[in-house]
Backbone as numpy.savetxt, mean C-alpha at the origin, in Angstrom:
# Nx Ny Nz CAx CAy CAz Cx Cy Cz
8.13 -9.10 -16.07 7.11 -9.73 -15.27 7.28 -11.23 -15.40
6.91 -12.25 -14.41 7.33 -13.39 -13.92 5.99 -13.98 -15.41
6.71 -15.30 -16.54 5.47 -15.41 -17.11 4.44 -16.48 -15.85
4.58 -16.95 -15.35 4.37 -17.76 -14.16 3.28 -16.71 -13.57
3.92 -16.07 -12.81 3.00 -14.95 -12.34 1.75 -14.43 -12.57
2.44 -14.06 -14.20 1.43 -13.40 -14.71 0.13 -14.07 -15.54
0.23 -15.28 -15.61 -0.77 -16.41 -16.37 -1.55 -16.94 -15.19
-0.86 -16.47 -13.87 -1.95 -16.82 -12.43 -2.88 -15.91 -12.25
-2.16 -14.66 -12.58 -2.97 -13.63 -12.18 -4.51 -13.45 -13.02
-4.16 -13.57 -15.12 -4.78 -13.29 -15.47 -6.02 -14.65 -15.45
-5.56 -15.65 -14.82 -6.75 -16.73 -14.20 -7.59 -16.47 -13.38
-7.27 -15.63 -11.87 -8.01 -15.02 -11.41 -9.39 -14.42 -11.96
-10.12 -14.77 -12.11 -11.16 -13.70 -12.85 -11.75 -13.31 -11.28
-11.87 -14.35 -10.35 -12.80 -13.67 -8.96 -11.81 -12.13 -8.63
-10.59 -12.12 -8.96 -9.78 -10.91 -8.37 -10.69 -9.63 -9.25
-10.67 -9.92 -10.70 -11.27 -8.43 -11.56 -12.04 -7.64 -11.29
-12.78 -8.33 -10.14 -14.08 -7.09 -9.21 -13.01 -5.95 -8.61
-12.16 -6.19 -8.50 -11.50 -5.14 -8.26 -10.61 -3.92 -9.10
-10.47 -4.67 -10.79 -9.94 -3.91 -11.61 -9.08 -3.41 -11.02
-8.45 -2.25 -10.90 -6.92 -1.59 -10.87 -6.40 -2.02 -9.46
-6.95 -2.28 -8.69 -6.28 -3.00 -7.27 -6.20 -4.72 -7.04
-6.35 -5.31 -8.62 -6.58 -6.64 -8.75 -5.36 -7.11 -8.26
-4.39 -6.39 -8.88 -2.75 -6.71 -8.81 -2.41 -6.82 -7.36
-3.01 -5.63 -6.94 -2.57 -5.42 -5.06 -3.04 -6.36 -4.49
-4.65 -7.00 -4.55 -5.40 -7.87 -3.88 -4.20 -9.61 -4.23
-4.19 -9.89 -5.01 -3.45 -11.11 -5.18 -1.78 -10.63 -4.79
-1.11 -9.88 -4.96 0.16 -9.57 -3.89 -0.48 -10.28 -2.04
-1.21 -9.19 -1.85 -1.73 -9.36 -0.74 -1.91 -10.59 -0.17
-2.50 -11.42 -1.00 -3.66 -12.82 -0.79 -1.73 -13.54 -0.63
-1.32 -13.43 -1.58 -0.11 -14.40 -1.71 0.55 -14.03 -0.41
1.01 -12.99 -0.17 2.38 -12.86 0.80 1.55 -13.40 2.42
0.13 -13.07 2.78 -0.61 -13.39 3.67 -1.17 -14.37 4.04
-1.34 -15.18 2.78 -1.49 -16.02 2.84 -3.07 -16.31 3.38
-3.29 -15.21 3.09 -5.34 -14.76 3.01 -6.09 -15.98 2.37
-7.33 -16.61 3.22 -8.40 -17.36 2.34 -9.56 -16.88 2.02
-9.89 -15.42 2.60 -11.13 -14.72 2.29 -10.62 -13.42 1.88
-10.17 -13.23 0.72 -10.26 -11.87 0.01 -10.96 -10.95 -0.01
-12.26 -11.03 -0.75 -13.07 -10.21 -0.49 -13.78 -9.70 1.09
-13.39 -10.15 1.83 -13.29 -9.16 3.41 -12.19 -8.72 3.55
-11.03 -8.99 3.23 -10.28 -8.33 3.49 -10.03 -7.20 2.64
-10.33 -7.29 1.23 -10.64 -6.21 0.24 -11.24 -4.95 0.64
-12.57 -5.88 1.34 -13.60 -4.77 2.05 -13.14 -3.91 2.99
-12.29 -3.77 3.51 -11.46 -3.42 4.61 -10.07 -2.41 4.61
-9.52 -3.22 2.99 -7.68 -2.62 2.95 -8.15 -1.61 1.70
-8.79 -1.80 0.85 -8.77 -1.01 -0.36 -9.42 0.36 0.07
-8.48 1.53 -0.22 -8.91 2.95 0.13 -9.15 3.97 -1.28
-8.49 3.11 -2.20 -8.57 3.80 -3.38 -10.10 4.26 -4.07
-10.15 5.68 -3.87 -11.59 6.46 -4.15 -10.80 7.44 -4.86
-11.81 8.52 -4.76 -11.79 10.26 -4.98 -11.25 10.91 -3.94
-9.92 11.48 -3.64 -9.48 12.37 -2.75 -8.96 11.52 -1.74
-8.20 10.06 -2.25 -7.89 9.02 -1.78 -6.05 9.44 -1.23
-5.23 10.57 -1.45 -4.47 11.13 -1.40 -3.23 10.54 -1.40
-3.42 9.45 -3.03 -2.57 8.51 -3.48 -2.65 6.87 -2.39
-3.05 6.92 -1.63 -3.03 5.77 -1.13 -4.25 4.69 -1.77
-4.15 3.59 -2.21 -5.04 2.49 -2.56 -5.34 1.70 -1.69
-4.29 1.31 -0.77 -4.48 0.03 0.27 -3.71 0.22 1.75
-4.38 -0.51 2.99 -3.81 -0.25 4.14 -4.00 -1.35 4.56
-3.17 -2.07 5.11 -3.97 -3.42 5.72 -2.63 -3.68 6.85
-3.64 -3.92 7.65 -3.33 -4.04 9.05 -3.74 -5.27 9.58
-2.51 -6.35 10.32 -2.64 -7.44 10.70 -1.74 -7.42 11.95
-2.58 -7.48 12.96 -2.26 -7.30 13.95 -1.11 -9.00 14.64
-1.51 -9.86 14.28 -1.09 -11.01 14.21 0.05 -11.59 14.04
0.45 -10.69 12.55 1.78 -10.92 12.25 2.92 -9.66 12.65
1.88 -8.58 13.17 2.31 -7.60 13.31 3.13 -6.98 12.41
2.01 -6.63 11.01 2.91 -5.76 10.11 1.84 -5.15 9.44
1.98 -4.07 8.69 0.88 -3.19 8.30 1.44 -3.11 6.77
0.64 -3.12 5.63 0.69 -2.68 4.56 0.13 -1.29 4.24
1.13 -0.58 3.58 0.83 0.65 2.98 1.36 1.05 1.52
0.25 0.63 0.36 0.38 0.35 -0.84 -0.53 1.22 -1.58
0.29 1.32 -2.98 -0.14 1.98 -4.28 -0.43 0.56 -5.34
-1.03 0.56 -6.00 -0.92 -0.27 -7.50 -0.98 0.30 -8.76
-0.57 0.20 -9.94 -0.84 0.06 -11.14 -0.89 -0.92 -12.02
-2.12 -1.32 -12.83 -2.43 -2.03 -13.59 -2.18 -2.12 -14.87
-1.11 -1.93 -15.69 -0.76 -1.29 -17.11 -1.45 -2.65 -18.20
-2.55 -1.74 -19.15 -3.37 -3.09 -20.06 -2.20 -3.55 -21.05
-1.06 -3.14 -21.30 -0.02 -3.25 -22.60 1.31 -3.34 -21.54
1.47 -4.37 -21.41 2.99 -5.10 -20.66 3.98 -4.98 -21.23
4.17 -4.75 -23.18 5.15 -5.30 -23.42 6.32 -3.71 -23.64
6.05 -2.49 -23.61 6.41 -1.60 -24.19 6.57 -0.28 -22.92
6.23 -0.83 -21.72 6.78 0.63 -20.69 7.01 -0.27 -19.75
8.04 1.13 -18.33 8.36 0.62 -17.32 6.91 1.22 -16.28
7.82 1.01 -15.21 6.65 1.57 -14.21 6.16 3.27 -14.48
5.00 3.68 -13.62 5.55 4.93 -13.62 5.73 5.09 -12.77
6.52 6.15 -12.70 7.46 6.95 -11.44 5.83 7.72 -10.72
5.84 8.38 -11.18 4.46 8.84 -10.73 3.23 8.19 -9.77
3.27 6.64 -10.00 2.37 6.26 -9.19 3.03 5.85 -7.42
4.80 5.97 -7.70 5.65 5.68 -6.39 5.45 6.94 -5.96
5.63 7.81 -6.61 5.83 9.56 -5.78 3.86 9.21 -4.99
2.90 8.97 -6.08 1.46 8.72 -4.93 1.86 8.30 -3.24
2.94 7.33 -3.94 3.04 6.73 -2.48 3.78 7.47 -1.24
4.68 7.95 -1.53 5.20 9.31 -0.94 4.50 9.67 -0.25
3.33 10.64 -1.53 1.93 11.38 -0.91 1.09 10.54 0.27
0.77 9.42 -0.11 0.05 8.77 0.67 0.55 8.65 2.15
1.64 8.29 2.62 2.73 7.78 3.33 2.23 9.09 4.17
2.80 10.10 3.91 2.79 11.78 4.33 1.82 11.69 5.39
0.33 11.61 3.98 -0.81 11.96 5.05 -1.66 10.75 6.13
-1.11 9.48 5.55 -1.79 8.62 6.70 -0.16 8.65 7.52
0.62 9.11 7.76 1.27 8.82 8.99 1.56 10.36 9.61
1.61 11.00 9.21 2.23 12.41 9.71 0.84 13.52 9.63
-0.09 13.78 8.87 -1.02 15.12 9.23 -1.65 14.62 10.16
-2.19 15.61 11.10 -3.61 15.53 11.49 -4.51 14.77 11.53
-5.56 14.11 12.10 -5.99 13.44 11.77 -7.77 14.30 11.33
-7.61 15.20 11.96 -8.47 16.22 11.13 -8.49 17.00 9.84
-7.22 16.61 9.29 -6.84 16.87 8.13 -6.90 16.22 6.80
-6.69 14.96 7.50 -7.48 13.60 6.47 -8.65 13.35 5.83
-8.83 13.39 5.04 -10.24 13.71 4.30 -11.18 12.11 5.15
-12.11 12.64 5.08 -13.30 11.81 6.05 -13.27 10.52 5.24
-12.88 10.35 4.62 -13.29 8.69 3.91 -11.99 7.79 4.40
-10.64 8.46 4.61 -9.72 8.27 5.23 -9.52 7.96 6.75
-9.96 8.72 7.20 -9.62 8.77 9.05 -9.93 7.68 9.71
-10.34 7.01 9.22 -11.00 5.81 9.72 -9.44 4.71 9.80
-9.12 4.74 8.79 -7.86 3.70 8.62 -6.91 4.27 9.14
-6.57 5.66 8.86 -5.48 6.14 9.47 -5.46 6.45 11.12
-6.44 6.71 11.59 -6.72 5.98 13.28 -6.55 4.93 13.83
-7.05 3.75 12.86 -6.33 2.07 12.83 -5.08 2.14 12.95
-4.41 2.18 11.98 -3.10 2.75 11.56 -2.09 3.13 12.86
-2.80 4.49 13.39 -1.71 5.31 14.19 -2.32 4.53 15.55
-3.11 3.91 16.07 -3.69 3.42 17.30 -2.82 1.64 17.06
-2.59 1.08 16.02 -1.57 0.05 16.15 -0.43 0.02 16.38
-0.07 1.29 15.77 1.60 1.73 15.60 1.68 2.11 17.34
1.13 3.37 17.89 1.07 3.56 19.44 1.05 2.57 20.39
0.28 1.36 19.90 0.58 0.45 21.05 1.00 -0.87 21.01
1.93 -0.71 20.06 3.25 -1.72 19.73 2.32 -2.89 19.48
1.06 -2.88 18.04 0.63 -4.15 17.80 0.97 -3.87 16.41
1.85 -2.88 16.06 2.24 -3.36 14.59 4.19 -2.86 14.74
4.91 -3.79 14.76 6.10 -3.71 14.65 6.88 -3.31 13.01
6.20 -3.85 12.31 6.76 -3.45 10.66 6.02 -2.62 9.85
6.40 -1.68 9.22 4.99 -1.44 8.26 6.45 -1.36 6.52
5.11 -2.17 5.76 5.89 -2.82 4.30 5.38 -1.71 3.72
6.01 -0.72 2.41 5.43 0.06 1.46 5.43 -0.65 0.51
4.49 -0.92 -0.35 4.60 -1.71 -1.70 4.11 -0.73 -2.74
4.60 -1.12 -3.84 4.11 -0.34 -5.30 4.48 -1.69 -5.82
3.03 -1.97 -6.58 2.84 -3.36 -7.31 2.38 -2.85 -8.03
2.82 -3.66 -9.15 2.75 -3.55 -10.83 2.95 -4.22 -11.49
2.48 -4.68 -13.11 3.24 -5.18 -14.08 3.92 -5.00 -15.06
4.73 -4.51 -14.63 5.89 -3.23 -15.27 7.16 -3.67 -14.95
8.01 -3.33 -16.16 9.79 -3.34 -15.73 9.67 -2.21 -14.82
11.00 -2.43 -13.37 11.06 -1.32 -12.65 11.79 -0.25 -13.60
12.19 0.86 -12.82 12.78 1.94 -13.64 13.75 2.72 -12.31
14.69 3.37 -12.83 15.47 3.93 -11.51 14.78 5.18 -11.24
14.02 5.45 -11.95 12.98 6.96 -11.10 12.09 5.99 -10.42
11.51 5.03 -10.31 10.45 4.29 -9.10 11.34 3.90 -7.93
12.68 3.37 -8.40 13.35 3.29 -7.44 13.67 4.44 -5.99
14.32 5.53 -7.28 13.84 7.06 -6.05 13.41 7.13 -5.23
11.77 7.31 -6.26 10.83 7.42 -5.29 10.51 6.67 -4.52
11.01 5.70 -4.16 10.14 4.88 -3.33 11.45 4.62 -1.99
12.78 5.06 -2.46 13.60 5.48 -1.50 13.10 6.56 -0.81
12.35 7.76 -1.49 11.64 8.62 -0.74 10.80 8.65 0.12
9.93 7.70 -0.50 8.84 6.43 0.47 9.49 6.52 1.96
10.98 5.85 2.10 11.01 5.30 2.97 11.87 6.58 4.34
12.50 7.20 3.20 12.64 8.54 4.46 11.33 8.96 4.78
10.25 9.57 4.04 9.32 9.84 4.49 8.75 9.30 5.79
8.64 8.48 5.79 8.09 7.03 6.51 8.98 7.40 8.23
10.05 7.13 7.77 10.96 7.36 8.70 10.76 8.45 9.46
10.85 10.05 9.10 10.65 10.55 9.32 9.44 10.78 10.25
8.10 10.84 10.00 6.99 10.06 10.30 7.08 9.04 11.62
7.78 8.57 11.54 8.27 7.55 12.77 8.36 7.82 14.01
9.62 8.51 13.61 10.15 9.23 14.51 9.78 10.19 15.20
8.44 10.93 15.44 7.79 11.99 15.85 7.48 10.96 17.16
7.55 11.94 17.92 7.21 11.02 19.82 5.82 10.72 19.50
5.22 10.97 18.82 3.48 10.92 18.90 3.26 9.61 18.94
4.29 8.53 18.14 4.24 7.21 17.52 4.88 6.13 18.86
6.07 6.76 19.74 6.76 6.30 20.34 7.31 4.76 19.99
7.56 4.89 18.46 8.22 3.99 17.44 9.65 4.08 17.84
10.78 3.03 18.24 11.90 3.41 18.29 12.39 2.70 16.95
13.61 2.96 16.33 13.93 2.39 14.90 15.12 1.75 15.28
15.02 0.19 14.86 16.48 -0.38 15.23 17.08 -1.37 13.77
């Protein structure tokens, strides 16, 4: 982990209202270059009960690119890598906000994943980024998985429903 990075992050104290998606919210804020966090928090963070590995969705129509993210927060930096486990979430997640049903999506969900598939359909989101943020050494099982991530994804794509072409 960047020590730079990580002495910004743990300055943040306004981010800690968010605890385990603190990490995601300041990724976010940085690459976006966001000045109101907490609305946009209010908005991207999906991480609940029966959240089906997904934590975050954020959709910017503007730049035309969509985030579809996992986080982990590890309290002891100095002694593990990532886990593999929280990239395979993302997998999971990936699956069900791009490919089931949308009656299949548990109700706390459908809401974003309608956002989601109603941006993608009418060409106001051209990219969508998978992130797994952490403060963790990577590991070549996150790597995997998160190559899995991206067939998934792909896959997903490619269904006429999206009329996504891939170039």
């Amino acid at each position: 982990m960047n020590a730079k990075f990580w002495s910004h992050f743990q300055s943040r104290e306004d981010l800690m209202i968010y605890k385990e998606n603190s990490i995601l919210m300041l990724a976010l804020e940085l690459r976006f270059e966001i000045e109101d966090i907490p609305t946009v928090a209010s908005e991207a963070i999906t991480g609940k009960s029966n959240d089906k590995g997904l934590d975050l969705v954020y959709i910017d129509t503007n730049s035309r690119i969509a985030v579809i993210a996992q986080g982990y927060l590890a309290e002891n930096i100095e002694k593990q890598q990532a886990p593999a486990n929280k990239a395979s979430s993302l997998n999971t997640a990936v699956a069900w906000i791009l490919s089931r049903d949308l009656s299949d999506i548990p109700t706390e969900l459908q809401p974003v994943a309608r956002s989601l598939r109603t941006a993608l359909e009418a060409g106001q989101i051209t990219t969508l980024e998978f992130w797994y943020v952490h403060n963790l050494p990577q590991s070549k099982n996150v790597a995997e998985e998160l190559r899995s991530v991206e067939h998934t994804a792909q896959n997903a794509l490619m269904e006429e429903r999206f009329r996504v072409s891939m170039i």
